[in-house]
C-alpha positions in Angstrom: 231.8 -75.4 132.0 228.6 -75.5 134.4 228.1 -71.7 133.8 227.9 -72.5 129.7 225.5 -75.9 129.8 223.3 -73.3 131.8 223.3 -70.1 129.2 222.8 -72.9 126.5 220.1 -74.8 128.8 218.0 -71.0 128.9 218.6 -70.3 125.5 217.2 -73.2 124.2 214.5 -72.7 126.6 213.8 -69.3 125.4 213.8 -70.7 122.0 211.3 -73.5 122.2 208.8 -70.9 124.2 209.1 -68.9 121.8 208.6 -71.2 118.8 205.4 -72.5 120.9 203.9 -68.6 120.7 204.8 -67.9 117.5 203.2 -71.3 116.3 199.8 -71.1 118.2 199.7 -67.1 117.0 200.7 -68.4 113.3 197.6 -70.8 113.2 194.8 -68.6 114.6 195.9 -65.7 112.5 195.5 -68.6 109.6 192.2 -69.9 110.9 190.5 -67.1 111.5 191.8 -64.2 109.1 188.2 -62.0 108.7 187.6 -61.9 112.5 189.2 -58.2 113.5 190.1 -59.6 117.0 191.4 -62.7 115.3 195.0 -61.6 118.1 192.7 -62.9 120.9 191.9 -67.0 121.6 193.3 -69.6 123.5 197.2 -68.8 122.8 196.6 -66.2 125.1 196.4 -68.6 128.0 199.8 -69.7 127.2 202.3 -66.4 128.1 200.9 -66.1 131.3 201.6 -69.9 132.0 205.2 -69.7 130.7 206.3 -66.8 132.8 204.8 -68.7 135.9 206.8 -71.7 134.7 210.3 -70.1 133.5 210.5 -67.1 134.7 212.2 -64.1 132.7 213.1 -66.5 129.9 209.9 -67.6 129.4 208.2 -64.0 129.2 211.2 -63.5 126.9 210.1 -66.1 124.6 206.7 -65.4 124.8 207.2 -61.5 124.1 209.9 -63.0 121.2 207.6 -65.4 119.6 204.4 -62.7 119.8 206.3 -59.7 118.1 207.9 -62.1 115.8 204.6 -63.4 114.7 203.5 -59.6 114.3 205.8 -59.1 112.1 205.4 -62.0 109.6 202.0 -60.3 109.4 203.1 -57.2 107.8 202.2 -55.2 111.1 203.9 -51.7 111.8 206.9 -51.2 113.8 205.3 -49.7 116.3 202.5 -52.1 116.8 205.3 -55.1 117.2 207.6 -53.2 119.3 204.6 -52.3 121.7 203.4 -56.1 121.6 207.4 -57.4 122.9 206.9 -55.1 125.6 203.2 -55.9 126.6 203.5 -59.8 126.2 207.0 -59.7 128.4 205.4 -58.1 131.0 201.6 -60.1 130.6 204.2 -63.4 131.0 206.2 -61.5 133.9 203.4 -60.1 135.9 202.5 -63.7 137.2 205.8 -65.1 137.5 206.3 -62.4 139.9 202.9 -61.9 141.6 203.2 -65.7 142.5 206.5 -65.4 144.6 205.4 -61.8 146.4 201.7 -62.0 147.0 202.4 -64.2 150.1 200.6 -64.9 153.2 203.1 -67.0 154.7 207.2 -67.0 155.0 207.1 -69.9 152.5 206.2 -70.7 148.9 206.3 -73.3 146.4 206.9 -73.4 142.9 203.7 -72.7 140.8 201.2 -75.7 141.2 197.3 -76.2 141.8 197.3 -79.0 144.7 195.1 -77.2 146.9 192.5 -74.6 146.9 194.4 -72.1 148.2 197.2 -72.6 145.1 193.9 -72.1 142.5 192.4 -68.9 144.6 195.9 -67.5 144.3 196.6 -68.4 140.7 193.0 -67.3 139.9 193.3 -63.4 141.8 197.0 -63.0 139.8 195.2 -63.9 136.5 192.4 -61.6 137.4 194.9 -58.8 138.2 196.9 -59.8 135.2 194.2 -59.7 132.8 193.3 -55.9 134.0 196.5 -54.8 133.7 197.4 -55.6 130.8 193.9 -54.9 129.3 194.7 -51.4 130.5 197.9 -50.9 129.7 196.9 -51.9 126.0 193.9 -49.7 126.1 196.5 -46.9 127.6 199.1 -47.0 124.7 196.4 -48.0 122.0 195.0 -45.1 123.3 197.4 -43.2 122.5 197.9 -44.1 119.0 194.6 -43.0 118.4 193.6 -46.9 117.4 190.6 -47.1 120.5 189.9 -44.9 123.8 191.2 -46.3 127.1 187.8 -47.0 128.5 186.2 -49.4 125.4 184.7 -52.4 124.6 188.0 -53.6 122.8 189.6 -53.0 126.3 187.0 -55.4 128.2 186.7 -57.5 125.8 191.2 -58.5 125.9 190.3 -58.2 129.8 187.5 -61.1 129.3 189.6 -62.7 127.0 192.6 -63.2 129.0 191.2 -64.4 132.4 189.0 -66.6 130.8 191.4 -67.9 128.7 194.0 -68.1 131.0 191.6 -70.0 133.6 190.0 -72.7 131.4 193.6 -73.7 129.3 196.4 -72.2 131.5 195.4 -74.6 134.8 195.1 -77.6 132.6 198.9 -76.8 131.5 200.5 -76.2 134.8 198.7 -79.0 136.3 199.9 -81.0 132.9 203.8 -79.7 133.5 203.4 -80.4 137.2 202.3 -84.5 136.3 204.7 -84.7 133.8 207.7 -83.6 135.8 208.7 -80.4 133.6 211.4 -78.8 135.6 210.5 -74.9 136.4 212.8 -72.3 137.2 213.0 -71.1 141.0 214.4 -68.2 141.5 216.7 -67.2 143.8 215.9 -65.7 147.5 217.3 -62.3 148.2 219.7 -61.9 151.0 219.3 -58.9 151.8 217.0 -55.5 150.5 217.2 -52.1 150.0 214.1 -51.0 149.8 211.1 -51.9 152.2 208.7 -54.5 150.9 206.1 -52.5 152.5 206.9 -49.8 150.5 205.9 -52.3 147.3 202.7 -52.9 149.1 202.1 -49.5 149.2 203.0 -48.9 145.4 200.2 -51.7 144.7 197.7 -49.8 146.5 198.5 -46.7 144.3 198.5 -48.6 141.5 195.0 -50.2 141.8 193.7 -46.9 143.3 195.1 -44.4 140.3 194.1 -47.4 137.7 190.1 -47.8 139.1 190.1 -43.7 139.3 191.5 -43.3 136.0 189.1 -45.8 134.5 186.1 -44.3 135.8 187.3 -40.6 134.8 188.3 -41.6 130.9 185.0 -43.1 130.8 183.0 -39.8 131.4 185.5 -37.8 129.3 187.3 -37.2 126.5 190.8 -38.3 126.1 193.1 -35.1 128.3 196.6 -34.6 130.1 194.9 -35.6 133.1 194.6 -39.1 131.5 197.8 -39.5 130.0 199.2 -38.5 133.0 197.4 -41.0 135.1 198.3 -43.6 132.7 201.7 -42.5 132.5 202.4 -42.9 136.6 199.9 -46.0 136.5 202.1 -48.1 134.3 205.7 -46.1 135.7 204.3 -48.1 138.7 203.7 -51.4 137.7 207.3 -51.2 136.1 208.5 -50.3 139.3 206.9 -53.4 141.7 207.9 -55.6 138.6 211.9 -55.1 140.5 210.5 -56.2 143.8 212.8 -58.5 145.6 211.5 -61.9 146.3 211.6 -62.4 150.0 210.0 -65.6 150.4 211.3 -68.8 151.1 211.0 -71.3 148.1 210.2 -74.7 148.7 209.5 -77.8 146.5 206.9 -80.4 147.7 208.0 -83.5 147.9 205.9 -86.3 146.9 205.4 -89.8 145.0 202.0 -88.4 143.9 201.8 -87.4 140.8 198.2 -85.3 141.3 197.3 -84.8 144.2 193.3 -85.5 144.9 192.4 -81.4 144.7 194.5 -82.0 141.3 192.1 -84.3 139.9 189.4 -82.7 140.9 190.6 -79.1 139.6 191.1 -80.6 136.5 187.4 -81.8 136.2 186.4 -78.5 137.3 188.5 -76.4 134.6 187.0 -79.6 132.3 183.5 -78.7 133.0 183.8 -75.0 133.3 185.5 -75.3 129.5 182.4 -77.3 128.3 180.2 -74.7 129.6 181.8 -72.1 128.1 182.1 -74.1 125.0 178.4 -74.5 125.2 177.7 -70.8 126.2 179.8 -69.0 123.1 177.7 -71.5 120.5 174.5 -70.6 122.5 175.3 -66.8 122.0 176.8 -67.2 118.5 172.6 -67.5 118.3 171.3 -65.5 120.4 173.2 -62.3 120.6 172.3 -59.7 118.3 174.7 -56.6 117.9 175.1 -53.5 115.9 178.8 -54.1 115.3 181.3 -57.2 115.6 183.0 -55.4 118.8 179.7 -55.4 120.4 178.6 -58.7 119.4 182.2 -60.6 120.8 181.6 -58.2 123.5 177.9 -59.6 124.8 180.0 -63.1 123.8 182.5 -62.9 126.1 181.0 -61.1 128.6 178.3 -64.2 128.6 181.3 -66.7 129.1 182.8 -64.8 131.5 179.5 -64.4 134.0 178.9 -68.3 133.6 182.1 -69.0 134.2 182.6 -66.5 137.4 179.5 -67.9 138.9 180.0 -71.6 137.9 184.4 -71.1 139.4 183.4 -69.4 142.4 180.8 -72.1 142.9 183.1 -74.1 142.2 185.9 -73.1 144.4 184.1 -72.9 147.2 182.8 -77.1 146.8 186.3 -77.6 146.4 187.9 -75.7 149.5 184.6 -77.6 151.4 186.1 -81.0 149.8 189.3 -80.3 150.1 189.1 -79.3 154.1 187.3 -82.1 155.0 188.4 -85.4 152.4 191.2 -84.5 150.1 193.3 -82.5 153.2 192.0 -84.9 156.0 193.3 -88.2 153.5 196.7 -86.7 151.8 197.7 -86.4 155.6 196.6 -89.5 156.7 198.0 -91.2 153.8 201.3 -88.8 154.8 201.3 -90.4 158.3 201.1 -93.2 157.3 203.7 -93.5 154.9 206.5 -91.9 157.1 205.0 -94.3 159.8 206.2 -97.6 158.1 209.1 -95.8 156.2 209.9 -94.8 159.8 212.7 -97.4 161.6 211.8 -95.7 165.0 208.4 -95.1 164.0 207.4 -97.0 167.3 209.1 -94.2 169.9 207.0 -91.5 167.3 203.4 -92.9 168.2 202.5 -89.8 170.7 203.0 -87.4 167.3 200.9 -90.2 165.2 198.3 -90.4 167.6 198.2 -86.4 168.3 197.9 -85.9 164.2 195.3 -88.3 163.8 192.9 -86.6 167.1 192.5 -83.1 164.7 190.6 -85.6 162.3 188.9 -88.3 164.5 186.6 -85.3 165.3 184.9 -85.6 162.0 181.5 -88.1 161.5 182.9 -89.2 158.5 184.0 -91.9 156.7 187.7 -89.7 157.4 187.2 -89.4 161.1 186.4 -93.4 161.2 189.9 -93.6 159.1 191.6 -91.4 161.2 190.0 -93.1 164.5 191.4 -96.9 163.1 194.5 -95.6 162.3 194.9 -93.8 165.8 193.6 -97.0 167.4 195.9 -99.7 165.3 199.1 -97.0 166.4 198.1 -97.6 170.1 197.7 -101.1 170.2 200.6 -102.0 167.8 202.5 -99.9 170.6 201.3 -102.0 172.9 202.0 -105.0 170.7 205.6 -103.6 170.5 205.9 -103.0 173.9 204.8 -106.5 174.4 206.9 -108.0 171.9 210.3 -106.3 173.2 209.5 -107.7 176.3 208.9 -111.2 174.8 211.8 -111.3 173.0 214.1 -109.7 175.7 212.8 -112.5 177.9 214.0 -114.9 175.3 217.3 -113.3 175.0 217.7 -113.9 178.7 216.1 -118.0 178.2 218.5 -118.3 175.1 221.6 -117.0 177.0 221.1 -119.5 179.5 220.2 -122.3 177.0 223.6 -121.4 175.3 225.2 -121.2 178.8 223.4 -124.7 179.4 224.5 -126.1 176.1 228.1 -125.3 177.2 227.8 -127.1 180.5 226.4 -129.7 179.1 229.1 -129.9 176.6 231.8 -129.8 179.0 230.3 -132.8 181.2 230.6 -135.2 177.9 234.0 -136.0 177.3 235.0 -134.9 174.6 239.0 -135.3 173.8 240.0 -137.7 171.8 241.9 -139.3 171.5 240.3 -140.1 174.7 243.6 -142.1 176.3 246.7 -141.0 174.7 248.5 -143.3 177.5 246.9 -146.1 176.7 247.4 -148.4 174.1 245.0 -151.6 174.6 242.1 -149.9 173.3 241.0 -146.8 171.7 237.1 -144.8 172.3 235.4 -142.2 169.9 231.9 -140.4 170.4 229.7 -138.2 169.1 226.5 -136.2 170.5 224.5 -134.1 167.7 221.4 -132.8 170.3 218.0 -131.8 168.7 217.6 -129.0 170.4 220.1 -126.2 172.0 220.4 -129.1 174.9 219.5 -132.6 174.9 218.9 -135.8 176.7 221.4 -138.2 175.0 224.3 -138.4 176.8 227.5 -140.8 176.6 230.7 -141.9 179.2 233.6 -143.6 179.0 235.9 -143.2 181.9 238.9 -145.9 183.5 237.1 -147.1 186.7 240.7 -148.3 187.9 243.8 -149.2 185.9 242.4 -152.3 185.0 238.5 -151.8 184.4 237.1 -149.6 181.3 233.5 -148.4 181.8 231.5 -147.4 178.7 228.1 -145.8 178.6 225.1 -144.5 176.4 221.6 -143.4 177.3 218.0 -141.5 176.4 216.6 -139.3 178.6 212.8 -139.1 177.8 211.6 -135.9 176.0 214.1 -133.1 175.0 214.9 -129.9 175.9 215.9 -128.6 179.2 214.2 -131.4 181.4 215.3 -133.8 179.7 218.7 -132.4 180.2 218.5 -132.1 184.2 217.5 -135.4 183.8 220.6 -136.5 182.2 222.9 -134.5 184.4 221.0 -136.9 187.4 221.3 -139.6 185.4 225.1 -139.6 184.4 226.8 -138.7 187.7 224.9 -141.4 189.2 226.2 -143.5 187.2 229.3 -143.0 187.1 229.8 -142.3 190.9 228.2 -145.9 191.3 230.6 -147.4 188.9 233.9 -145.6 190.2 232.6 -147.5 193.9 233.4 -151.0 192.4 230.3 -152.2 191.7 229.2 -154.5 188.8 226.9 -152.7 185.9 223.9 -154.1 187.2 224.6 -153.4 190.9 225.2 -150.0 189.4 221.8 -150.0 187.3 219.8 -151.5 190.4 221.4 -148.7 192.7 220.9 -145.9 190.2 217.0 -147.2 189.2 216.5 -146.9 193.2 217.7 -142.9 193.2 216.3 -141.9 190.1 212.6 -143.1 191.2 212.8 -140.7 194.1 211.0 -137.6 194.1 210.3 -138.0 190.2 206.9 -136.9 190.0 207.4 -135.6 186.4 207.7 -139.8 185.9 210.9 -139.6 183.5 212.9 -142.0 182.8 216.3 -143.0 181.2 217.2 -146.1 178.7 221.1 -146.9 179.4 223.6 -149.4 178.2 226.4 -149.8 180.0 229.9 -152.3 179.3 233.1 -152.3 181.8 236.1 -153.9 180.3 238.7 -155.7 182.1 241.6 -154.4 180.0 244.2 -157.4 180.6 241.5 -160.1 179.8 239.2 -158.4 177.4 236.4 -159.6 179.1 233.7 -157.5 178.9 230.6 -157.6 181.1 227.4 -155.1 180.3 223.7 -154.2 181.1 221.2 -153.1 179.0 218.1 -151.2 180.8 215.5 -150.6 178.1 218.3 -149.3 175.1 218.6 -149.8 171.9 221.1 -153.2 171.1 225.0 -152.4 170.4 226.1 -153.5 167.2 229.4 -156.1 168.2 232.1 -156.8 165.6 234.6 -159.4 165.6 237.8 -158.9 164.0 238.1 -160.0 160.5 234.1 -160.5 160.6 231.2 -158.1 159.9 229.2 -156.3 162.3 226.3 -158.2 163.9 223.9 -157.6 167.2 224.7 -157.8 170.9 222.2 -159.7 171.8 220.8 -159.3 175.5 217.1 -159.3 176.8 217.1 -155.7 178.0 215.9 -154.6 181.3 213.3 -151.9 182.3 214.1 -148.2 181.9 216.0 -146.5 185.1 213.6 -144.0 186.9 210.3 -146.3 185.9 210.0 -148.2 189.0 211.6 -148.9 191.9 213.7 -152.3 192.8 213.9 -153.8 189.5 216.8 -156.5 189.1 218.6 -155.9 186.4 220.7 -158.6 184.8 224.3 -158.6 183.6 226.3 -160.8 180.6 229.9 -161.0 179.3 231.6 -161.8 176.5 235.4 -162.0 175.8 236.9 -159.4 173.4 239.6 -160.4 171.0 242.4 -157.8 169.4 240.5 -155.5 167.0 236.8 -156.1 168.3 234.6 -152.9 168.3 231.8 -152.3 170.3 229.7 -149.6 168.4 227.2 -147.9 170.6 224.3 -145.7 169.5 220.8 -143.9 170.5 217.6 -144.0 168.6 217.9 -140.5 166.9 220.6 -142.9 164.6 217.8 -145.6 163.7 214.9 -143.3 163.9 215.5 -140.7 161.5 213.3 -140.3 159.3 213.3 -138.4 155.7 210.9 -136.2 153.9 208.4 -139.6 153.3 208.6 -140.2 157.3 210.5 -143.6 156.4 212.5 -144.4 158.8 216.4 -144.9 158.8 216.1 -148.5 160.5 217.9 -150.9 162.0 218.9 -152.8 158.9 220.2 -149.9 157.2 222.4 -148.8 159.9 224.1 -152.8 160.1 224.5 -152.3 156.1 226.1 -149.2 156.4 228.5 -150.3 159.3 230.0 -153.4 157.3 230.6 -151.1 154.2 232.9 -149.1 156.1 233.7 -151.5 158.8 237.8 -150.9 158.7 238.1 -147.5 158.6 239.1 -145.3 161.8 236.9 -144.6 164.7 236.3 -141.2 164.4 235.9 -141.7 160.5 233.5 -144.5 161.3 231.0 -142.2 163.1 231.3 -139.0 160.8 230.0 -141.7 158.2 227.0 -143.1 159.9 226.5 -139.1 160.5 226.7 -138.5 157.0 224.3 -141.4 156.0 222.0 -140.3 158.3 222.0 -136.3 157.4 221.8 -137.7 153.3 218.7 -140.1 154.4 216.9 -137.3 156.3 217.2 -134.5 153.8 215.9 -131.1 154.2 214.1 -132.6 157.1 215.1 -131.1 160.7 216.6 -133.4 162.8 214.0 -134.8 165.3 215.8 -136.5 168.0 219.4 -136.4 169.4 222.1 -138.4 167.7 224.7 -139.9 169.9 226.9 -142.6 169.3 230.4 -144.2 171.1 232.3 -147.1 169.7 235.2 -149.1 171.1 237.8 -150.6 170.0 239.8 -153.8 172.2 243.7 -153.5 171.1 245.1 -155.9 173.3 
């Protein structure tokens, strides 16, 4: 099935070339009816340009389309049979010269992106043009129509380079933009015959051709002549079958035209104007005995301009090209694969090593070249510094996690928190700002008869304040499990934190100790924010105490203690000031009153439901705002 979409793909091909040959042959022949040259014009730029393009099947079409169009003209049989065979091989020739007139081991399909491409496509036109300028003079010659050596001969000669420079760049440079697919022929695997011995066949050919030319030109038409002709052309059909050895490569690029495209292009633009300009100056200016002679001094003034104004021209190009277009397409090439290039970064040596061949220049290029060799340096650098960075906070956010889990574990954190014990019940929560915090809360049984409960606010956040709080909360609760009252443990714990604290932090605590058979309930409030107390049946309301000075401030402050007696279904809800200071996108804050109206909306529900909805309140309140300060929060409940 693949095998048929191709024969159809090349015969359609073969069709549409030669339609296009038959069509621009159709309207010159119309145009220009009188003029006895009338075959010769701009169509012939277009064989040449297919054959580079499609190969065989596009010097098929050409040759098709040309005798085909010879025909509709009423010509002889002879004359259109002769013209399928010269127009195959004036399409062939370059198709062929292109892939085996190689310097290198590589190739590419036919396009004009650099100087070297145009030199190369400009020598096979050039050989082209004489080849087939002789072989029509050769067979023309011998049907008696005009001598080998004539001004008919030099002027297709003329007519065909010219021609096939000034119209058959702009179309290959026009397929190439366009994306026209062109046929690549296959390499061969293996050869019979020698290339050299091609190369040696050329030689002959050019050397029997230029010898031949020069000898029909001082005499009449002989054997000698026919003969030379005869082994001349036997020749050309012969390196016609040479293998192509090269390797074919495409070009890969998001570029549609390359810089040396664009400026080929206004090159061949100019170049056609002046040869515009040059045939209309000569249609006035040459005088001639006969219309041969006259389109001979016409051409042959197009063709010097031209030569002078290409070769000019070719040579400001390869000068451009060498040291902008080259210097910049490989730039722009590093570049590219550069940032394209994940591990671009362990590349730089290559980068900076491509960029020294052009930092040479005193150019706006070598200044390019120079930045773009120095940014690849220091953004290795930068990189280099950056990996570092970010390893070191790999290491600082292992720990922090490792922290976060210590930290974690020191807070107690099953619940329910005494399964054993049913004269009261404890629930907290800790939400820290950062990956650690300051906040911390305890509840622990300082005997079988004595509940302790505690909340507190290390200054600052982070990993001070969380060293702080580690201080903070084993003193406490070592104090505590010794006997003593809350504030002997506050005045004892004030005394240990002062020492050695040059960074002058500090701690706000509340602390309560229950005696479980009585319900009484004694407590200490160093510089934190007021419990909320509710009685059961009633709504929440303050626990009103004159709080003390923060622990760690200063030393041998007297802190003051006072009870109250819990009743059956009393809570004590405890909390921090990330709960009451939140603040939302307006920086309003959360507030005191707000949190006492939320409390009494839910005020029966369970204890761990209770927090998750002061949590929830706050998160709503806050919005899309980050969360500031740590939340913590512990309420108890008296069951007894």
């Amino acid at each position: 099935m693949k095998g048929l979409e191709d024969i159809k793909s090349k015969i359609i091909l073969l069709a549409l070339c030669s339609a296009v040959i038959f069509s621009m042959k159709f309207i010159f022949h119309y145009f220009f009816p009188g003029i006895p040259i009338s075959e010769l014009g701009p169509s012939s730029a277009l064989p040449p340009v297919l054959g580079l393009m499609f190969g065989v099947w596009g010097a098929a079409g050409a040759a098709i389309g040309y005798s085909v169009s010879e025909l509709v003209a009423g010509s002889s049989p002879e004359i259109y049979i002769i013209s399928f065979f010269i127009q195959f091989l004036y399409a062939y020739i370059p198709y062929k010269l292109w892939y085996t007139l190689n310097w290198d081991k590589t190739t590419t399909l036919p396009r004009l992106d650099t100087v070297k491409h145009l030199a190369k496509f400009v020598v096979i036109m050039f050989i082209n043009a004489a080849v087939m300028a002789g072989l029509l003079g050769f067979l023309m010659d011998g049907l008696g129509l005009y001598d080998l050596v004539s001004l008919t001969t030099l002027i297709f000669a003329v007519n065909n380079f010219d021609f096939s420079i000034m119209f058959g760049t702009l179309i290959l440079i026009g397929a190439n933009f366009y994306g026209i697919s062109m046929y690549k022929p296959k390499k061969a695997s293996k050869t019979r015959i020698p290339s050299r011995l091609f190369d040696i066949i050329a030689v002959m050919v050019v050397i029997i051709f230029i010898t031949n030319s020069i000898y029909s030109a001082f005499t009449l038409p002989n054997i000698w002549g026919w003969i030379a002709g005869a082994v001349t052309y036997s020749l050309v059909l012969v390196y016609i079958f040479r293998p192509i050895t090269s390797e074919i490569r495409e070009r890969i690029t998001e570029i549609k035209m390359s810089l040396t495209e664009n400026l080929i292009v206004i090159f061949i633009i100019i170049g056609a104007i002046i040869a515009i300009l040059t045939g209309i100056i000569s249609l006035f200016t040459v005088s001639a005995t006969s219309t041969l002679q006259f389109w001979d001094s016409v051409y042959l003034n197009i063709t010097l301009i031209l030569s002078v104004f290409y070769i000019s021209s070719i040579a400001f190009l390869w000068y451009i090209e060498r040291n902008i277009s080259t210097p910049i397409e490989s730039i722009s090439d590093i570049v590219k694969n550069y940032v394209s290039d994940s591990d671009g970064i362990r590349n730089n040596d290559t980068i900076i090593s491509k960029c020294e061949q052009y930092t040479v220049q005193k150019s706006e290029v070598g200044i390019l070249a120079s930045s773009f060799q120095k940014m690849t340096m220091d953004l290795e650098s930068y990189m280099k510094n950056l990996k570092n960075v970010t390893a070191e906070k790999e290491r600082i956010n292992t720990e922090l996690n490792v922290a976060k889990k210590i930290q974690e574990d020191m807070l107690p954190r099953k619940f329910p928190a005494f399964p054993e014990r049913d004269e009261f019940d404890v629930y907290a929560m800790n939400v820290p700002a950062k990956e650690v915090g300051g906040d911390f809360y305890d509840f622990f049984l300082i005997d079988e008869s004595h509940l302790a409960i505690v909340i507190a606010d290390v200054s600052g956040k982070g990993v001070p304040a969380a060293l702080f709080m580690v201080v903070a909360k084993t003193l406490i609760k070592n104090y505590a499990q010794l006997g003593k009252s809350p504030e002997e443990v506050f005045n004892a714990v004030n005394n240990q934190l002062c020492e050695g604290n040059d960074e002058n932090m500090f701690v706000t605590a509340w602390m309560g100790t229950l005696e479980i058979e009585t319900g009484k309930f004694t407590y200490v409030n160093a510089g934190h924010n007021p419990p909320l107390l509710k009685h059961a049946g009633k709504n929440y309301d303050w626990l009103k105490l004159k709080p003390g000075f923060v622990l760690g401030g200063m030393e041998d402050i007297h802190y003051h203690e006072n009870n109250i007696i819990l009743e059956p279904g009393d809570r004590v809800y405890l909390y921090t000031d990330g709960v009451t200071e939140a603040s939302n996108s307006n920086y309003e804050l959360f507030g005191d009153s707000c949190l006492l109206q939320i409390m009494n909306d839910k005020q029966d529900i369970g204890l761990k439901e209770l927090l998750a909805y002061v949590k929830e309140k706050v998160d709503n309140f806050a919005g899309e705002r980050e969360q500031f300060d740590d939340i913590t929060m512990l309420v108890m409940e008296y069951k007894k």
